[in-house]
Every structure is written in structure tokens, then in C-alpha cells.
N, C-alpha and C positions, 0 to 999 in steps of 0.2 A: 295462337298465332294469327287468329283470324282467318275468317270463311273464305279471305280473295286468293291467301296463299296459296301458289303452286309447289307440291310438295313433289322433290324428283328421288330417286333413287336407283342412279347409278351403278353400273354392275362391273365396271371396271374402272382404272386411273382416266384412262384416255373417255370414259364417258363423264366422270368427275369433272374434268379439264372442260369438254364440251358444255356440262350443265352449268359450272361457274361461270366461265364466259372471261368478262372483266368483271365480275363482282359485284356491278350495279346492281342496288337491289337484293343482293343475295345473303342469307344465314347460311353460314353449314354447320350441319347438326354433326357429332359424332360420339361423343361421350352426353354432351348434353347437361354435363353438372353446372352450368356458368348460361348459359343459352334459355334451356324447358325455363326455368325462375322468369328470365327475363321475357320471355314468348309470355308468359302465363298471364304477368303482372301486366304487358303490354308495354312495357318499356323498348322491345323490338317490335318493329313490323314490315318485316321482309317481304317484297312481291315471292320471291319463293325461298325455299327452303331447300339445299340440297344436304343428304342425310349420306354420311359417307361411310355404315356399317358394313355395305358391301360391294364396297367399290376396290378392295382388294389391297388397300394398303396397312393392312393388319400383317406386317411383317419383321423383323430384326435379322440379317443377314451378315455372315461375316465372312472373310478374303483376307489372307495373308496381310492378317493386324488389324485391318478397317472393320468397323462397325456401320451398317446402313439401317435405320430406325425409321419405318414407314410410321406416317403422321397419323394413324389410326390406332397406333401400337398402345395401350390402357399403360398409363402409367407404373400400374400395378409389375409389370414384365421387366421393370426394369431396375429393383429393386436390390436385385442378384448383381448388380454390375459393380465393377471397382469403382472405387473411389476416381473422382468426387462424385460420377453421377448416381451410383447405386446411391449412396445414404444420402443425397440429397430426396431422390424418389421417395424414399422409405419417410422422410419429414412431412412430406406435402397429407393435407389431411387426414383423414382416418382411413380404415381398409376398405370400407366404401366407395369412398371419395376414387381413390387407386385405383379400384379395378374398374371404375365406371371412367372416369378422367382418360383425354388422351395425349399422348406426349406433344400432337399439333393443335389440339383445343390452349395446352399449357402454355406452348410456344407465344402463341398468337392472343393469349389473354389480356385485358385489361391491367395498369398497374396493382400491383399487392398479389395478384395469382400466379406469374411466371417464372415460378421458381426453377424449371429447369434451364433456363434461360443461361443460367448463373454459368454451372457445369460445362454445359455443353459449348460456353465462349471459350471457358476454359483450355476448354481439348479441342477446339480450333476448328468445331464443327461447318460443315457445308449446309447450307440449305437448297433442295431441290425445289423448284415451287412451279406454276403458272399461271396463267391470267393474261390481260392485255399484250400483246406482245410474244406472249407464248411463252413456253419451257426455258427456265435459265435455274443454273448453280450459281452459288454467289457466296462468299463468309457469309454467316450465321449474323454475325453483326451489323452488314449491309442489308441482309434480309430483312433485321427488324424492326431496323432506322425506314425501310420504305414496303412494310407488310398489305399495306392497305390496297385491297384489289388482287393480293396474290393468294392461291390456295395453296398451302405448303403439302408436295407429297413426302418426300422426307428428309431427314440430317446424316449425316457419313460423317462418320470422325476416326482417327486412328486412336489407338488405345496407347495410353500413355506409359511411362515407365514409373511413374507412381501419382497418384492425386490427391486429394483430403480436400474435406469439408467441413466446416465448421456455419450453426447458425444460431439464430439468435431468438429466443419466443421469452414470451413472456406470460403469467398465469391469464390474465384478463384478454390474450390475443388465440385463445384455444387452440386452432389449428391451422393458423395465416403465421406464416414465416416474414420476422419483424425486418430482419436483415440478413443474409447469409455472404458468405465468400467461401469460392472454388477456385482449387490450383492444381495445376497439373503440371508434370516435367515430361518435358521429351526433345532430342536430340541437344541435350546439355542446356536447356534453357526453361524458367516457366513460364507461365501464362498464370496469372492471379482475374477474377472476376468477382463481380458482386452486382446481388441483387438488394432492392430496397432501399435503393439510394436514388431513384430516379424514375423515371417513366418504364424506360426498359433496365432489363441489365445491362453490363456496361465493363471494359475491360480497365484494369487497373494498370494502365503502365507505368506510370510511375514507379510503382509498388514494386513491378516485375523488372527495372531495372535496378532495384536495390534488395533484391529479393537475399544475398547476400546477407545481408545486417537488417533479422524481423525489426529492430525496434526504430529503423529509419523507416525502413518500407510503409509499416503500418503508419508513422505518421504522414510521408508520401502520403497514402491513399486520401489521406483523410483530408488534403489540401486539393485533389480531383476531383470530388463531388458534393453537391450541397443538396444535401438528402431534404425532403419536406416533411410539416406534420400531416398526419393522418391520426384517423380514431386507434389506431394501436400503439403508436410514439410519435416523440416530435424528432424533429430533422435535428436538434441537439443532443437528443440522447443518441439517436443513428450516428452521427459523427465521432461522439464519444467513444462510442462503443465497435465502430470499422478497425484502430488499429489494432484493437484487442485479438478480433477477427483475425487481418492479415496474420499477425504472430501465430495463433495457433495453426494456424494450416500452413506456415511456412515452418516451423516446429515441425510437424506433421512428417510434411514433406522430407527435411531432413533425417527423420529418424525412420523413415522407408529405405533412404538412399543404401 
């Protein structure tokens, strides 16, 4: 990471908050599987580094339905959770990758890695975060559209009345999720999501106002986004293959009900 970096380590949220600052300048470390690669090669070179293993937001807490998922939380913890977020966790790399990975390194990753992204639009998650301006809640959606400069402490979502996931890999794509879609139902309506179709994930409405009849929904989707090539597929096969997606998890979803 280089000799100049100032490495901080924070012993609480609120000294988290203090060490980030507005983020100029700043890494945070926490899992470290996407970051250490990057410090090493010197493709980062943050004035510091703040490392957020024990700044206390290694958490999962719940209240009457809600789910609160501190951004420290290892992917790996999350595994056990209903659909869609459980078995999307369970896809993201190996059992390494999981227990080292954290749910706000995933959050906040570069395109191809955020896959919990997906899910957790899905279920209509909160993000808590701060930075510039200080502390604010906001959709999980608005958080990701304007991440930059913010430290996520964590996501709250209600727990759904059913969800499903469905995703997409390919042999030569090992352990990088090529495309996925998450859905969830709650209070008589769903919520459809998908990642690998864009920069971030990204909610499918279309989809979810025809969620009704999979085999309109799924082509819905496929008329929302114009997925790009990347070394694991091209943005043609990605669009091919989203209504297949929608269908099964709206299939899914039905046969929970």
C-alpha cells in the first residue's frame, strides 16, 4: 500500500465515521479480498487506509420482522438466510472467498462482484451510511447510484413472505456470477432485481408490474437493460438469457405462495 499510507483502526462506528471523513483519499479495508490484490499490485494508493475489523459493525440484528446487517458482517453469516439472500450468499465464491468477504466490501464493489446487490433490492433494503454531510438512511438503490464518498454502516430490510433466486454461471466463469435475478413478495406485491446487467444492480420494474404472467415479465426485463460484454459473456447472451431468469424465480415465487 506504500510507506506514506496512514493505516487507522478504529474501535468503534462513530470513530469509523471520524477516520473516513468524506473519503478523500481513503481505502477501507475490511474483508480485504478485492482491496490487499489491489494495494499489492499498486493499482490503489490511498493517503490512508482505514481497516474496519474492529470498529464494531460485525453485527446481524433483528425486531419484529426486520433484518439490520452491519457492513462488516462476512458474507459467509449469511448464508442460513431465506431466499433470495441466503442462496445468493451461498453462490458468491468459494468458502474462503465467504467467510473472508463482507457484506459492505460486496455492497460497494466494483462491477462483476456485487452480487448481493441483487437480493437485497429485492427486499427493499435501507442503507445506513456516512461521509460528507454526515449520517443518512436512504433506499439501498439510492445509496448505490451516489456510493462514492459514503462508508456504508449497514442495510435493514424486512423479511419477506417468500423470495427465490435464480443465477447464471458458466464453466469457464469459475466463481464470478454471470447474471442473477432476485424476488421477493411482501404485502401482496413483488419486487424483481438483477445483477449483471449493468454497473450496479438495478430493480426490474417492468418485470414486477407483470409479474402476473412470467413469460411477459421476463421479456419486460429484457427490454430495461442493455447488459455489456465482459470476459465472462457478451451483453447478448446476458439479455438472452434474463427472461429465462425472471421465469424461474417468478415460478419459484408462485409455488412458495
Amino acid at each position: 500500500m506504500g510507506s506514506t499510507a496512514e493505516v487507522i483502526r478504529p474501535g468503534s462506528p462513530s470513530e469509523a465515521a471520524s477516520a473516513f471523513g468524506d473519503g478523500a483519499g481513503v481505502a477501507v479495508l475490511a474483508g480485504g479480498t478485492l482491496l490487499v490484490p489491489d494495494l499489492h499490485f499498486g493499482r490503489a494508493r490511498p493517503e490512508r487506509v482505514v481497516m474496519l475489523g474492529g470498529a464494531g459493525l460485525d453485527y446481524v440484528s433483528r425486531s419484529n420482522g426486520a433484518v439490520t446487517v452491519g457492513a462488516a458482517v462476512p458474507v459467509a453469516a449469511l448464508v442460513g438466510e431465506a431466499a433470495p439472500l441466503g442462496p445468493c450468499a451461498a453462490s458468491i465464491g468459494d468458502n474462503e472467498i465467504r467467510a473472508q468477504a463482507t457484506v459492505g466490501g460486496n455492497l460497494c464493489a466494483p462491477a462483476g462482484f456485487g452480487d448481493l446487490q441483487g437480493p437485497l433490492l429485492a427486499l427493499g433494503a435501507t442503507a445506513r451510511s456516512t461521509g460528507a454531510g454526515g449520517e443518512r438512511s436512504e433506499p439501498l438503490e439510492d445509496f448505490l447510484a451516489g456510493r462514492a464518498g459514503r462508508l456504508l454502516l449497514d442495510v435493514s430490510y424486512a423479511e419477506p413472505a417468500a423470495g427465490a433466486f435464480a443465477g447464471l454461471g458458466r464453466p469457464h466463469a469459475h466463481h464470478y456470477t454471470v447474471m442473477a435475478v432476485s424476488g421477493a413478495r411482501a404485502g401482496g406485491g413483488v419486487r424483481l432485481a438483477v445483477v449483471g446487467a449493468g454497473a450496479v444492480g438495478s430493480r426490474l420494474r417492468g418485470a414486477e408490474e407483470l409479474a402476473a404472467d412470467p413469460g411477459a415479465a421476463g421479456e419486460a426485463a429484457a427490454r430495461e437493460v442493455e447488459p455489456s460484454d465482459d470476459p465472462l459473456a457478451s451483453g447478448w447472451y446476458r439479455a438472452r438469457t434474463l427472461p429465462a431468469l425472471v421465469r424461474q424465480v417468478l415460478s419459484d415465487l408462485e409455488e412458495s405462495a
